[in-house]
PASEBA-1860 file (N, C-alpha, C; in nm, 3 decimals):
! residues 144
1> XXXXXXXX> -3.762/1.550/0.801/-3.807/1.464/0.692/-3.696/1.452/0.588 ~ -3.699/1.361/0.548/-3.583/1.313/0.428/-3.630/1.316/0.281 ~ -3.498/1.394/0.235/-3.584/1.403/0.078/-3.554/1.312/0.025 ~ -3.598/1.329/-0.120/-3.537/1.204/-0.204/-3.401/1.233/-0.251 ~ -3.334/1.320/-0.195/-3.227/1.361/-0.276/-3.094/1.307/-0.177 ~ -3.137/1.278/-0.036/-3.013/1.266/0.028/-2.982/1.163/-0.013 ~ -3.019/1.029/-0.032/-2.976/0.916/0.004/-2.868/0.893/-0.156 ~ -2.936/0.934/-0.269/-2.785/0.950/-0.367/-2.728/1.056/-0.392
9> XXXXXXXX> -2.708/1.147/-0.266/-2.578/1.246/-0.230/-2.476/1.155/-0.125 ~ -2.587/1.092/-0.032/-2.458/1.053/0.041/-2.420/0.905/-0.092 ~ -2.471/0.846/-0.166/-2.377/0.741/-0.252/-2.271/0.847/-0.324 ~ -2.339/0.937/-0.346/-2.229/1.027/-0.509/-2.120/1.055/-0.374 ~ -2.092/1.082/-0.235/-1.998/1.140/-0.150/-1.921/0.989/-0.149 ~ -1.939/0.883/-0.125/-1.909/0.755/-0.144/-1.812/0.728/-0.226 ~ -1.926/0.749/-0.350/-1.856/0.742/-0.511/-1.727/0.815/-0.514 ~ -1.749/0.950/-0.467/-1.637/1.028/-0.524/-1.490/0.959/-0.359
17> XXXXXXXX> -1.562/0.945/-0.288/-1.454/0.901/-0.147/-1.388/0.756/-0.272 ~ -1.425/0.679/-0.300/-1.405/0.565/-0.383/-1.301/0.606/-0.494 ~ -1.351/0.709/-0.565/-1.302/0.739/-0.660/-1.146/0.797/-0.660 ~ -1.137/0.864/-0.541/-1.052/0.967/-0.472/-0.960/0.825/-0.404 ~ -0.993/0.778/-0.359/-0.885/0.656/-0.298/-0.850/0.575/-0.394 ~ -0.880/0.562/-0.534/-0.833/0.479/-0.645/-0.725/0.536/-0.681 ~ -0.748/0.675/-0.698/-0.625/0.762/-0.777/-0.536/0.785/-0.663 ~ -0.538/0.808/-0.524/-0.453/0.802/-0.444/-0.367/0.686/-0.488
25> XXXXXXXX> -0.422/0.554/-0.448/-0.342/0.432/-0.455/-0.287/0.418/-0.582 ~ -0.300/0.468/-0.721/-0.225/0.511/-0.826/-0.123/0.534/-0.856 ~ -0.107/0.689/-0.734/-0.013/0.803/-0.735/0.084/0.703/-0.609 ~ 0.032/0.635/-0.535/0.134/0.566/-0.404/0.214/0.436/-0.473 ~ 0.169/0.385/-0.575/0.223/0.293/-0.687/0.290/0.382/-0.759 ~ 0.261/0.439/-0.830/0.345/0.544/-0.885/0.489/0.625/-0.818 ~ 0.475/0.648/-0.738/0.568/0.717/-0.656/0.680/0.607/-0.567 ~ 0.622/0.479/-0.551/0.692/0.361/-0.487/0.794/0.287/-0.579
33> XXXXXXXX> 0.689/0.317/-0.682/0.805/0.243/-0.826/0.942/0.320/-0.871 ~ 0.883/0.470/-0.856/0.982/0.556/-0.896/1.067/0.572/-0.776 ~ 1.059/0.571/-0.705/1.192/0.517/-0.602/1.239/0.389/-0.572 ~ 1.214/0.305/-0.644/1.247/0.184/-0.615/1.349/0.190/-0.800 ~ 1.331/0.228/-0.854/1.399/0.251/-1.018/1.557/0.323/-0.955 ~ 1.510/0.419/-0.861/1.633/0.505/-0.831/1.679/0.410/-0.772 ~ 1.651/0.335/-0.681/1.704/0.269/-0.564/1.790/0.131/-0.642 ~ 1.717/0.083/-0.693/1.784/-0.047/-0.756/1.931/-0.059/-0.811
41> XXXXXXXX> 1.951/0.026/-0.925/2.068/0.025/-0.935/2.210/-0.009/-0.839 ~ 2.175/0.089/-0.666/2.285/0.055/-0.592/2.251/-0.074/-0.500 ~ 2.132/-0.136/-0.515/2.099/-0.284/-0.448/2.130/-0.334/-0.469 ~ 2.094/-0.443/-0.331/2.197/-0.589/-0.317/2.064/-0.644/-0.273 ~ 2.034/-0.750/-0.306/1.940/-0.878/-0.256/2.005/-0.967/-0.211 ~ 1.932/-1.004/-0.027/1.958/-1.061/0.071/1.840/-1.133/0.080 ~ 1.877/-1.200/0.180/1.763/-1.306/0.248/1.747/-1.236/0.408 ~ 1.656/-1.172/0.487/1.629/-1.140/0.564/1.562/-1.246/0.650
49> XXXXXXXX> 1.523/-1.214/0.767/1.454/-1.349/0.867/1.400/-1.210/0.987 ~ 1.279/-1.244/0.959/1.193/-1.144/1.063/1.193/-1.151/1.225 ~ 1.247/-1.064/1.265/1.271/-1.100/1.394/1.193/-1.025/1.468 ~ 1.090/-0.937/1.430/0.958/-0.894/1.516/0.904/-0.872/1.445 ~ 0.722/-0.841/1.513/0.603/-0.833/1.368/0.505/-0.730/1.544 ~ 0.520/-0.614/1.530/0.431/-0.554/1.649/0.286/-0.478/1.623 ~ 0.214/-0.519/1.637/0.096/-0.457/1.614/-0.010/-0.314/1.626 ~ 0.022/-0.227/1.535/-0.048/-0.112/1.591/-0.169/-0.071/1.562
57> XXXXXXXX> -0.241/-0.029/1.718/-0.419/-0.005/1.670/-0.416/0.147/1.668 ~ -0.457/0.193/1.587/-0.489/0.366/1.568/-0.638/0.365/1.487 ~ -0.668/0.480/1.520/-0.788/0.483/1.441/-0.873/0.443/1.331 ~ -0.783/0.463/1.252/-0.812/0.367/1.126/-0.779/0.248/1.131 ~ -0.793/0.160/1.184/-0.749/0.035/1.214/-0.640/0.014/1.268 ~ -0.560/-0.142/1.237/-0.463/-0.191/1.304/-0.311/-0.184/1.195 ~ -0.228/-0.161/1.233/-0.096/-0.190/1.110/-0.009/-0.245/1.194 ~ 0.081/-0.282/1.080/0.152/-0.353/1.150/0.340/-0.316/1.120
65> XXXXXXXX> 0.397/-0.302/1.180/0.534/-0.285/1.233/0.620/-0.484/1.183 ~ 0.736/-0.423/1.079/0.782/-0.572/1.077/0.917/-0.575/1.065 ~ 1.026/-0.615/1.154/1.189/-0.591/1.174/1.219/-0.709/1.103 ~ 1.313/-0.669/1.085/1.420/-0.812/0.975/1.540/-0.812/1.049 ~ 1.579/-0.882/1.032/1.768/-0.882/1.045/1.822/-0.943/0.926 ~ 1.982/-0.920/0.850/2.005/-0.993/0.796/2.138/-0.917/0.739 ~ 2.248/-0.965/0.694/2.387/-0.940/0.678/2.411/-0.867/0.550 ~ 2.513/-0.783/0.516/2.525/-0.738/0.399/2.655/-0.815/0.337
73> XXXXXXXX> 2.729/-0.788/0.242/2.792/-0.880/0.150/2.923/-0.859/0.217 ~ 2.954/-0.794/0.346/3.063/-0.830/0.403/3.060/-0.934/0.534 ~ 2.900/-0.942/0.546/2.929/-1.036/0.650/2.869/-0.975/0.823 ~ 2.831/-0.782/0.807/2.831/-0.770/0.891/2.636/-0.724/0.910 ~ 2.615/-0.739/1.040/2.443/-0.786/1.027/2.397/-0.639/1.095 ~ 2.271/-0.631/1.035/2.192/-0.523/0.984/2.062/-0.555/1.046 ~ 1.974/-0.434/1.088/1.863/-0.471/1.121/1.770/-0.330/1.095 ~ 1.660/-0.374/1.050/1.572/-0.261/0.947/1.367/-0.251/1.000
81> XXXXXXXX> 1.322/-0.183/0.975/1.183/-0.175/0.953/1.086/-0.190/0.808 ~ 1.049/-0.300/0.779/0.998/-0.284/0.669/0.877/-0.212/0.642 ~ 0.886/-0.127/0.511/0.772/-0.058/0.475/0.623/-0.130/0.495 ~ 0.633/-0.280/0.516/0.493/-0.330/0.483/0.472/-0.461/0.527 ~ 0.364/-0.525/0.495/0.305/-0.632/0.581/0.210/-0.735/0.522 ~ 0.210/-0.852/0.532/0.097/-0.951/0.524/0.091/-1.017/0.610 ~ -0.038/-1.089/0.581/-0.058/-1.194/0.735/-0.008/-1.288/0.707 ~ 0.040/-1.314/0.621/0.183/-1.490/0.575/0.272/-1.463/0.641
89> XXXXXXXX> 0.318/-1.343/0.699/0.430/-1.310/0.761/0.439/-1.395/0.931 ~ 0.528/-1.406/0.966/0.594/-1.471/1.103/0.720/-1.438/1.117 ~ 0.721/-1.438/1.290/0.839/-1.385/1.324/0.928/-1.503/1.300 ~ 1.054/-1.551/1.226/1.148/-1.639/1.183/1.146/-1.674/1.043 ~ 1.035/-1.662/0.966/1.027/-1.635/0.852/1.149/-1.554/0.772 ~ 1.189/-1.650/0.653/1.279/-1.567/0.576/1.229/-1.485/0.446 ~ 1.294/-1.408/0.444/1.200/-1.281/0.307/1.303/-1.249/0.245 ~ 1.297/-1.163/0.132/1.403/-1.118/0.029/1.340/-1.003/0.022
97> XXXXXXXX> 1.485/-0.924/0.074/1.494/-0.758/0.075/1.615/-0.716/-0.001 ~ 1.579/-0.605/-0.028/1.723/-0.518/-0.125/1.752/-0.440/-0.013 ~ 1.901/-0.406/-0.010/1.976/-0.301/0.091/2.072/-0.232/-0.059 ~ 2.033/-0.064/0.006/2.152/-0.004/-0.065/2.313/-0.029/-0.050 ~ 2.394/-0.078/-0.126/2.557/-0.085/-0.098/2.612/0.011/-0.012 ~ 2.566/0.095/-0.046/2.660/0.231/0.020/2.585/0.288/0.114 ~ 2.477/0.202/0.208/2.400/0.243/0.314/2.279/0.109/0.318 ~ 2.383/0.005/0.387/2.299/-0.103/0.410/2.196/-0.080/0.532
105> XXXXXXXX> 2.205/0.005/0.551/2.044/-0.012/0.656/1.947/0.082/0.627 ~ 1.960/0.136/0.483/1.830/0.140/0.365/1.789/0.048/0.287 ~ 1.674/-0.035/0.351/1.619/-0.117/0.244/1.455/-0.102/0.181 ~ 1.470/-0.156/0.099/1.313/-0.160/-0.015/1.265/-0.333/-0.019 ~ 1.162/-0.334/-0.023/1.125/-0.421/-0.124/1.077/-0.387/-0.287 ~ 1.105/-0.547/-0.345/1.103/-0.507/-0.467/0.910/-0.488/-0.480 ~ 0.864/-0.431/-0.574/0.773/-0.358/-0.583/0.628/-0.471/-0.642 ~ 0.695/-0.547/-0.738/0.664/-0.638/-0.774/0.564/-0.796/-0.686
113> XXXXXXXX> 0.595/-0.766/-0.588/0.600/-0.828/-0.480/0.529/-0.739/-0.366 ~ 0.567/-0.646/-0.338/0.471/-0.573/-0.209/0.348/-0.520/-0.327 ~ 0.337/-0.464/-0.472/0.192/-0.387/-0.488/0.129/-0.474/-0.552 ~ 0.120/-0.601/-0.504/0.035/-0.718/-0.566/-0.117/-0.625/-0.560 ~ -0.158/-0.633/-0.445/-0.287/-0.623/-0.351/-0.324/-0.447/-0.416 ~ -0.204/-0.340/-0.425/-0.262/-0.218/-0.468/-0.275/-0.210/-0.600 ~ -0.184/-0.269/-0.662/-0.244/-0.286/-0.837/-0.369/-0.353/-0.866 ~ -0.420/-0.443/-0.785/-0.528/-0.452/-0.792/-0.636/-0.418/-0.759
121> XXXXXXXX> -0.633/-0.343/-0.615/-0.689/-0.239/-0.589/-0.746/-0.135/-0.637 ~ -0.630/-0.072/-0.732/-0.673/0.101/-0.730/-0.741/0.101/-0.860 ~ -0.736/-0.004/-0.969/-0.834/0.056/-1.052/-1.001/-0.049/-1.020 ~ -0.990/-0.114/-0.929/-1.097/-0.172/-0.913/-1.188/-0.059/-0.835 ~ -1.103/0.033/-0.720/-1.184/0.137/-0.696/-1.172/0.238/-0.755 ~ -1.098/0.304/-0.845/-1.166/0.408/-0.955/-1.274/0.359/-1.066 ~ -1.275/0.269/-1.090/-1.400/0.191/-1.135/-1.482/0.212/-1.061 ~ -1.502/0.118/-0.984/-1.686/0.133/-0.882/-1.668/0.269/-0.811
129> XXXXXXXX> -1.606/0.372/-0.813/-1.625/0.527/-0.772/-1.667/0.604/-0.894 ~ -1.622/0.551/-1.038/-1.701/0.610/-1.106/-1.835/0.578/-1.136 ~ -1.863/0.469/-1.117/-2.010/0.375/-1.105/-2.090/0.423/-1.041 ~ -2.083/0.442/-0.904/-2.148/0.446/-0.817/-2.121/0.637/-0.816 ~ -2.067/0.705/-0.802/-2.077/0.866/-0.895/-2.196/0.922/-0.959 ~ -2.138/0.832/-1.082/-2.227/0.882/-1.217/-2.389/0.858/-1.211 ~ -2.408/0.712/-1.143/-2.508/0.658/-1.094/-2.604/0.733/-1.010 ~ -2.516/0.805/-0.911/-2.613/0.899/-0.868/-2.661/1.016/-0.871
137> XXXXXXXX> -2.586/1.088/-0.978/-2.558/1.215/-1.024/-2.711/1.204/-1.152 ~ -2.692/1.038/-1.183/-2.803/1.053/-1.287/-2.938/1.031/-1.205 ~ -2.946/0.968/-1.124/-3.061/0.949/-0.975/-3.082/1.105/-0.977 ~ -2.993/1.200/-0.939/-2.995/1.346/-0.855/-3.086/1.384/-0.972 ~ -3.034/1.427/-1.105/-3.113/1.486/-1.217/-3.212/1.401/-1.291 ~ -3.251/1.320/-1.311/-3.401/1.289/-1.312/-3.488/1.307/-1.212 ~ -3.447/1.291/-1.093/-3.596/1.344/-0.984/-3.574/1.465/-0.935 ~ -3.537/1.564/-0.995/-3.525/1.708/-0.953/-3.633/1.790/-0.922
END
């Protein structure tokens, strides 16, 4: 038999899973920027052209794998894995990547540009994780 208590334990486990993936995606903005601050200084911005996009299914869903090619300021051509992905992407598509000078086949994107989607993200879910939390924590202690 089911009490009245499970059904806003499993929301408050929710809430706090919600809550807990807001501040993750925070700390992964946080930590992306601050290497991209270090990184900039010795960058060079290129024009890249995607020359594969491979698809991987793992458990948690699908990701995706995306190669570039594209030359550094002497002329000689480079080929990389980018950290990341959208579905605007195509293989021949041209993109703008930074390569370090002194180790052109380290590149970034600028940050500005890839954490569109997690800046908006992460406080939209530390928001509704605290919502949906508190919400049931106050459910739990009134029907005790």
């Amino acid at each position: 038999m089911e009490s009245k208590v499970d059904r806003p334990i499993i929301l408050l486990i929710i809430g706090l899973f919600l809550l807990g993936y807001g501040i993750k995606t925070f700390f992964d903005i946080s930590n992306y920027e601050r290497a991209w601050n270090t990184f900039k200084p010795s960058a060079v911005s290129t024009t890249a052209v995607i020359s594969d996009i491979s698809e991987i299914n793992a458990r948690g869903g699908a990701y995706h794998n995306v190669f570039v090619h594209y030359n550094d300021e002497s002329g000689t051509e480079h080929s990389a894995k980018l950290g990341y992905w959208n579905d605007s992407m195509d293989i021949g598509d041209k993109i703008s990547v930074y390569y370090d000078k002194t180790d052109p086949d380290n590149t970034m994107a600028d940050p500005a540009i890839l954490l569109v989607e997690e800046k908006t993200a992460a406080p939209l879910l530390t928001i509704l994780g605290v919502i949906v939390s508190a919400a049931s924590v106050i459910y739990i202690i009134k029907n005790r």
